[in-house]
C-alpha positions as CSV (number, residue, x, y, z in Angstrom):
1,X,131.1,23.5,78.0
2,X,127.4,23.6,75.6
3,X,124.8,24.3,78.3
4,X,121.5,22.7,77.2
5,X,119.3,25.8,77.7
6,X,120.0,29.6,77.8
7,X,117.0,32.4,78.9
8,X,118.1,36.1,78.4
9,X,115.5,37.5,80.4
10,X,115.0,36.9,84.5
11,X,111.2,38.4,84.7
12,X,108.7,36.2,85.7
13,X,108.2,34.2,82.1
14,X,112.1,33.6,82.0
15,X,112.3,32.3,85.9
16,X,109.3,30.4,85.6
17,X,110.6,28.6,82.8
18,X,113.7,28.1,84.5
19,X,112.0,26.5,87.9
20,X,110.1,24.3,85.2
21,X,113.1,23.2,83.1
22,X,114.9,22.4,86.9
23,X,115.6,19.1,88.3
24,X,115.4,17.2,85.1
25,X,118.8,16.6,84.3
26,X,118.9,20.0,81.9
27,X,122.0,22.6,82.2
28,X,119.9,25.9,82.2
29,X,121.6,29.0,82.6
30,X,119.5,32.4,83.0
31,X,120.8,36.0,81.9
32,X,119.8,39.1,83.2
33,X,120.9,42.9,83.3
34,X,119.7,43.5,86.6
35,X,121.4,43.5,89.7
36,X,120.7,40.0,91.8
37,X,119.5,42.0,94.7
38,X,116.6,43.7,92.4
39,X,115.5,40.0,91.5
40,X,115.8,38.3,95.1
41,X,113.5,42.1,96.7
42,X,111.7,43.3,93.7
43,X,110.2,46.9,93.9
44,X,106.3,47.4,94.0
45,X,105.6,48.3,89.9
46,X,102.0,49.2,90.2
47,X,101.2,45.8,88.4
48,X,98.7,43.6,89.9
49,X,98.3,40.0,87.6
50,X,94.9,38.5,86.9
51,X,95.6,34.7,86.8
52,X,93.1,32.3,85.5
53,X,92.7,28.6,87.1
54,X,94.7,27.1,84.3
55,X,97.9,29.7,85.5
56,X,97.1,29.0,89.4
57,X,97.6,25.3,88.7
58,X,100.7,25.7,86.3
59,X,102.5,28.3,89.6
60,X,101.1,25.1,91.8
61,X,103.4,22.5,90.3
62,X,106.2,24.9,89.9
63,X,106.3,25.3,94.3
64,X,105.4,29.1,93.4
65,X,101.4,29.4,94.8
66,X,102.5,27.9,97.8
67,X,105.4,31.1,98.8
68,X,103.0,33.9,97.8
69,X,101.8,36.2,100.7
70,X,98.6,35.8,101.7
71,X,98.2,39.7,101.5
72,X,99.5,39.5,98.2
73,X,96.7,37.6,96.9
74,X,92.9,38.4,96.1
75,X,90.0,36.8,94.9
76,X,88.6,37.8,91.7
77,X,84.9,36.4,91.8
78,X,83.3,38.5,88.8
79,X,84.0,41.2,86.1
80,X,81.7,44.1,84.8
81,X,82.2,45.8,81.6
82,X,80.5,49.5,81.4
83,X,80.8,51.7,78.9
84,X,80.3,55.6,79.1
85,X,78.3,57.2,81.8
86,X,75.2,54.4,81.6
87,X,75.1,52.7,84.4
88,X,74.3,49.4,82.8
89,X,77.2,46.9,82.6
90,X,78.0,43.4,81.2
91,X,78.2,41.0,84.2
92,X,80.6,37.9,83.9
93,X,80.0,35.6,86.9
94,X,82.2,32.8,88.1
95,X,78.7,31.3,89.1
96,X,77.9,31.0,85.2
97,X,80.7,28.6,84.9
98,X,79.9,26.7,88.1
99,X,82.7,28.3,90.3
100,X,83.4,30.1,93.2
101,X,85.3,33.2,91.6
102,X,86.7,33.8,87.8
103,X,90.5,33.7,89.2
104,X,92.9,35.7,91.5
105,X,95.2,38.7,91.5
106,X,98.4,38.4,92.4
107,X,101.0,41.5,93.0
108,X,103.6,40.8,90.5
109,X,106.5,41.7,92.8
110,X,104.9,38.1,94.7
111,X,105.2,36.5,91.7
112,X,109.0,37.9,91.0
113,X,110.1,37.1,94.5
114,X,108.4,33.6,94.7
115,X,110.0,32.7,91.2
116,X,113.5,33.5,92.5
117,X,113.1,32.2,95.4
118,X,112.1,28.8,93.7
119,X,114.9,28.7,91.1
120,X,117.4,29.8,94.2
121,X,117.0,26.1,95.3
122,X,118.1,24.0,92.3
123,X,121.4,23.8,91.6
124,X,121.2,23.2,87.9
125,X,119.8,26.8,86.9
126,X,122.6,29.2,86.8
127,X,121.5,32.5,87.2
128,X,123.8,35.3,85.8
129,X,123.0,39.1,86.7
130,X,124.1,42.3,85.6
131,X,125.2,40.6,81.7
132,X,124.1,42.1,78.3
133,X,124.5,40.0,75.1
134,X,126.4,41.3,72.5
135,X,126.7,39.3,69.7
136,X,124.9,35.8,68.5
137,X,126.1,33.7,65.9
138,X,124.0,30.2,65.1
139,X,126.3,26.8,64.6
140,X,124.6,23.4,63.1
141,X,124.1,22.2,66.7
142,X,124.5,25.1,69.3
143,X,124.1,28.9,69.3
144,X,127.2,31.0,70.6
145,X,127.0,34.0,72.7
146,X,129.1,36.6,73.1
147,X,128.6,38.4,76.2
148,X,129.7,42.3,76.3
149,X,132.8,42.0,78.1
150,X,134.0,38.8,75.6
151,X,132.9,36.0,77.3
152,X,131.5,33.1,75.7
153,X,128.5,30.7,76.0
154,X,127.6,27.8,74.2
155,X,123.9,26.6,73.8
156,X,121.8,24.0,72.4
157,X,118.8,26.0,73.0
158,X,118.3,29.5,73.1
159,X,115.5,31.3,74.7
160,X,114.1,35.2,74.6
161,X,112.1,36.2,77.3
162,X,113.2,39.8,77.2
163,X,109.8,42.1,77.4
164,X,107.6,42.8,74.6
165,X,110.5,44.8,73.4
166,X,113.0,42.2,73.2
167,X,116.4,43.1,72.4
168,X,117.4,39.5,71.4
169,X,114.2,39.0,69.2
170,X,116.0,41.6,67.3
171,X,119.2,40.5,67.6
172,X,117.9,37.0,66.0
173,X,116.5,39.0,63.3
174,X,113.1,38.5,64.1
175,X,110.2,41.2,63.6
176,X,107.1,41.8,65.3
177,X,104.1,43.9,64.9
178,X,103.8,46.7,67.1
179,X,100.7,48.6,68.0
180,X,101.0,51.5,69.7
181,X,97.8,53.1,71.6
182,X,98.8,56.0,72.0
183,X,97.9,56.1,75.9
184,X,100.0,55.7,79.2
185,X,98.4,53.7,81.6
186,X,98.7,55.1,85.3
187,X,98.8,52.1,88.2
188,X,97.9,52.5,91.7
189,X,96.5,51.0,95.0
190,X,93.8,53.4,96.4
191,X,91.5,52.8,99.6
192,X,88.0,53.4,99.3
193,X,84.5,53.8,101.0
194,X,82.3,51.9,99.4
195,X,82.9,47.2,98.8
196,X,83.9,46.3,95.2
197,X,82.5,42.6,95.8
198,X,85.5,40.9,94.7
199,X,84.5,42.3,91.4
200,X,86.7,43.6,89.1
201,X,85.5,46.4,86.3
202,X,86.6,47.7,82.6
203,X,85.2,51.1,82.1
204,X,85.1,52.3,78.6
205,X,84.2,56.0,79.6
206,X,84.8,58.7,77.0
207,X,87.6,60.2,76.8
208,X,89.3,57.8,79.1
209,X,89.4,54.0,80.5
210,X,89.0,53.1,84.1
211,X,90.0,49.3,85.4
212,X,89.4,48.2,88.9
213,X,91.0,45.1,90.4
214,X,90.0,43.8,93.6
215,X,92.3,43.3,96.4
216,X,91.8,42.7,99.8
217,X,89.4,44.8,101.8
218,X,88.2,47.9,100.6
219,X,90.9,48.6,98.4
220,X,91.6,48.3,94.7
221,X,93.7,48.1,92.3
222,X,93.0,51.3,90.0
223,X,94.2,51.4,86.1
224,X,93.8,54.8,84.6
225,X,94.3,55.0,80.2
226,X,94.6,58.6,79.2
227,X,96.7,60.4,76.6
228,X,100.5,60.9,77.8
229,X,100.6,64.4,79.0
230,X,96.9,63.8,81.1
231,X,99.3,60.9,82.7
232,X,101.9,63.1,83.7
233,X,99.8,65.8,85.2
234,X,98.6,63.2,87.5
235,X,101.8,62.4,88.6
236,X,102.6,65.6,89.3
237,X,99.3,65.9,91.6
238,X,99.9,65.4,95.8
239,X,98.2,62.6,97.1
240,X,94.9,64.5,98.2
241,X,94.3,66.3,95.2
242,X,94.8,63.1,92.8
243,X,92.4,60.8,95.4
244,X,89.7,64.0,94.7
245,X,89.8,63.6,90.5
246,X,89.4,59.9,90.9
247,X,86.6,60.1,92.9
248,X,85.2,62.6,90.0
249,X,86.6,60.4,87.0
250,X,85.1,57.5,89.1
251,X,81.2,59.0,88.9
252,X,81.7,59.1,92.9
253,X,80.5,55.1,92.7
254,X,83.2,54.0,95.1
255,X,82.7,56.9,97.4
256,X,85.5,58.6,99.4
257,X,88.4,57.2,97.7
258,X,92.3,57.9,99.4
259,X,95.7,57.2,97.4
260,X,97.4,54.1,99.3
261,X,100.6,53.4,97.1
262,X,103.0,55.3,94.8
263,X,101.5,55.9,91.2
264,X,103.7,54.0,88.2
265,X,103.0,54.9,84.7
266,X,103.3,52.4,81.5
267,X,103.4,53.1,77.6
268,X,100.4,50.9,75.8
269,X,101.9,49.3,73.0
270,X,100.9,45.3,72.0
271,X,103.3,43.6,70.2
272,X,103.3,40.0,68.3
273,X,106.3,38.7,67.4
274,X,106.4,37.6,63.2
275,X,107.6,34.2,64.2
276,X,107.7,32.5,67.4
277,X,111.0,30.5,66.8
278,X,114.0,30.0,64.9
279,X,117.0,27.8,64.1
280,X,117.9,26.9,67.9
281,X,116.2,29.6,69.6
282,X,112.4,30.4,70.9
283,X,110.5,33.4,72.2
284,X,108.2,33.2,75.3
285,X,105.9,35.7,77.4
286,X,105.7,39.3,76.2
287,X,109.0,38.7,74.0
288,X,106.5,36.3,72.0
289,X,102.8,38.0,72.9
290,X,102.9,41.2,74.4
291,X,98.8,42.1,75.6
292,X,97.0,45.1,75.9
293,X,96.0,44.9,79.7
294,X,92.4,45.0,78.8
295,X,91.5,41.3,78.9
296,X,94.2,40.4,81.6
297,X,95.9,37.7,79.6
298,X,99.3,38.8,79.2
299,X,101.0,36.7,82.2
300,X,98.5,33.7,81.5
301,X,99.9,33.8,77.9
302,X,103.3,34.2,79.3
303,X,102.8,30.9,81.9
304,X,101.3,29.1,78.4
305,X,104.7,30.0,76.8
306,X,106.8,28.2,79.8
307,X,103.8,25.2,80.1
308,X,104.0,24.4,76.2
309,X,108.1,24.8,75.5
310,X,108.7,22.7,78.8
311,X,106.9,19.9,77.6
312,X,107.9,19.7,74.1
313,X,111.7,20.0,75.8
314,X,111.5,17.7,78.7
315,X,109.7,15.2,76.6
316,X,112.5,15.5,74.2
317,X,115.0,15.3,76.3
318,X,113.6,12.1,78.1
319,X,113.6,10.4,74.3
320,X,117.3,11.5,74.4
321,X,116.2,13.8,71.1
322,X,117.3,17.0,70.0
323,X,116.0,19.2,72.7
324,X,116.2,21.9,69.5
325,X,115.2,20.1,66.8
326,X,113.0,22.2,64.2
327,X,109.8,19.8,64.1
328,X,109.8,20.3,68.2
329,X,110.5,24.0,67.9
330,X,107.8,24.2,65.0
331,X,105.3,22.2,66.9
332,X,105.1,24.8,70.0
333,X,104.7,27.8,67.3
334,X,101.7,26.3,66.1
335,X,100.1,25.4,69.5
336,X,101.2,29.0,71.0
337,X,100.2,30.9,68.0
338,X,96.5,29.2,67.7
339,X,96.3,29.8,71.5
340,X,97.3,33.4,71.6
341,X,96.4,34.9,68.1
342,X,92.6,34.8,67.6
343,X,92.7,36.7,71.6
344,X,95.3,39.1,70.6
345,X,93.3,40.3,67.8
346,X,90.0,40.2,69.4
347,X,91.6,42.3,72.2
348,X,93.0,45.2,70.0
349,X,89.3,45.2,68.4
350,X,87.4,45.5,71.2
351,X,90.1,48.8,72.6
352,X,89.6,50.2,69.4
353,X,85.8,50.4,69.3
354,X,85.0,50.9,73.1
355,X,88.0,53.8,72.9
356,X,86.6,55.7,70.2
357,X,84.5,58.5,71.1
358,X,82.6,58.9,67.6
359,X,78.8,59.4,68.4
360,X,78.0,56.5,65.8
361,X,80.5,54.4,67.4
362,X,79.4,55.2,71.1
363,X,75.9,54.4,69.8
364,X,77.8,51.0,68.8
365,X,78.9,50.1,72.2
366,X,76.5,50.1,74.2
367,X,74.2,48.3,72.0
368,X,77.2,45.5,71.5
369,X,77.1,45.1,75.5
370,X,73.4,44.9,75.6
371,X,73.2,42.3,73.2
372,X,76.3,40.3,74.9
373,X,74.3,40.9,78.1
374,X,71.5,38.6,76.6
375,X,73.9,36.1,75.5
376,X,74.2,34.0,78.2
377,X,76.5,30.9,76.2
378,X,78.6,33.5,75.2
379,X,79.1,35.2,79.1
380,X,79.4,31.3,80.7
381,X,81.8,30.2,77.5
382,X,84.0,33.1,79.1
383,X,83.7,32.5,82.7
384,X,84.4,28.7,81.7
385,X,87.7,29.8,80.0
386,X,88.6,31.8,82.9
387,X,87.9,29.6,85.3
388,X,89.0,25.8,83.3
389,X,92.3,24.1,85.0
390,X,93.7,23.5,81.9
């Protein structure tokens, strides 16, 4: 048997994509390491998802918004950008774009569970856990994988939605540019005393970078960048002690501040894949784009992955076309790279000046968010691309 579509990678890209391609008439089947029971009751990561209007509407159609928790998910009205100890900051205001908040944030074990859930229900996604690929070998019309203990699947179309380290981007021979930060980012939930407004802050201090999500009620999402070994003697601090530097690394503006989840630590490295595509296959999410955190795009470039290769599929595949033919598979690398590239390199700009500590450089900063301050087309053109539908 050829199956139309195989996804190595069950995260959320690689189920959403899945859900999308469903009930359409499509053989999909979906390969993943993992256990099923750590897809069906994913594990709090730390990771909280900033999701722009555009992404709400896209987890809308899919039957995904509709199974989150409420508890799970928190208005984002504005942002704030500061830099070093001043306490000026660049406001971006959902107001400015004639809305009632920027976005939401979403815990990303809401949006792992609801995915699975959703893809549980159709019958033409076959999801396969605990399976690594070892071998794949490209035909004139179908990709053949060899699974590690010899089995064998046929393909039309093949799809890598494996993290921004992608095992089968490699295996299909296909670089990417890495950039490593050279920071860990800590994650945590932490209660504190004073309201964060719904209003979510980048803080380019020296030495480190502070993030602040909004959640519900007078707690926070809390994003610490510092060099490795600062990471892991956090880690190593008990609950009272590490509540006590954040209120210091914090300038005491939250107030009494108390730990209210375990603390998860991630490497900072971006990666962009050399080419988005190849004969019969296609990366998506991180395996394609993988973000630095600090503009909160990563999953809404992930969901513009699944968006753009499901329509050029379906659309193909209701013209009776070759749902892998290289003019469709070109097509998306075009529209995904002008959609993703300009950001991605705009992104690792802006963390390399507002992380470098140089006086010249700090002196740099602040003027560049004073002037941005006084910019107001600039500040609505970004609350408008947060907060646009499409």
């Amino acid at each position: 048997m050829i199956h139309d579509v195989v996804i190595i990678g069950a995260g959320p890209a690689g189920l959403c994509l899945a859900r999308a391609l469903s009930g359409h008439g499509l053989s999909v089947v979906l390969l993943e390491r993992q256990a099923e029971q750590e897809l069906a009751k994913p594990t709090f990561d730390g990771r909280e998802i900033a999701l722009t209007h555009a992404s709400q509407a896209l987890l809308e159609k899919l039957g995904l918004w509709q199974r989150l928790p409420t508890d799970e998910v928190a208005v984002l009205r504005d942002a704030q950008v500061l830099n070093g100890p001043s306490l000026f900051a660049l406001q971006i205001r959902a107001e400015q774009a004639g809305a009632e908040r920027l976005g939401h944030l979403v815990a990303n074990r809401a949006i792992r569970r609801a995915a699975f859930d959703a893809v549980a229900e159709y019958a033409d996604v076959q999801l396969r856990c605990g399976l690594k690929v070892g071998a794949i070998r490209h035909r004139e019309r179908e990709v053949e994988l060899e699974l590690a203990g010899g089995e064998q699947l046929r393909t039309r179309l093949l799809v890598a939605a494996d993290s921004r380290f992608s095992e089968t981007r490699r295996q299909l021979g296909i670089g990417a540019r890495l950039k490593d930060f050279g920071k860990t980012m800590l994650v945590c939930r932490m209660d504190h005393q004073k309201p964060h407004r719904q209003t979510a802050w980048e803080w380019f201090g020296y030495g480190q970078t502070l993030a602040l999500l909004p959640l519900n009620g007078n707690r926070s999402s809390v994003v610490l960048t510092l060099p490795p070994r600062e990471i892991e003697r956090l880690r190593g601090l008990d609950g009272e002690a590490f509540a006590r530097e954040m209120e210091q690394r914090f300038d005491r503006r939250l107030g009494v501040m108390q730990l209210a989840s375990e603390r998860h630590a991630y490497p900072l490295i971006g990666a962009y894949a050399d080419k988005l595509v190849g004969p019969r296959c296609v990366l998506i999410g991180d395996a394609a784009v993988g973000m630095h955190p600090v503009t909160a795009h990563g999953f809404n470039f992930g969901l513009g992955s699944v968006q753009r290769l499901t329509e050029a599929v379906l659309a193909a595949h209701a013209r009776r076309e070759d749902i892998a033919a290289p003019a469709l598979l070109a097509r998306y690398e075009r529209q995904h790279r002008l959609a993703t590239w300009p950001l991605y390199q705009a992104t690792n700009l802006l963390v390399d000046v507002y992380t470098d500590d140089r006086l010249p450089v700090r002196l740099l900063r602040g003027a560049g968010l004073r002037v941005a301050q006084g910019l107001l087309p600039l500040k609505k053109g970004i609350a408008r691309h947060l907060t646009s539908g499409v």
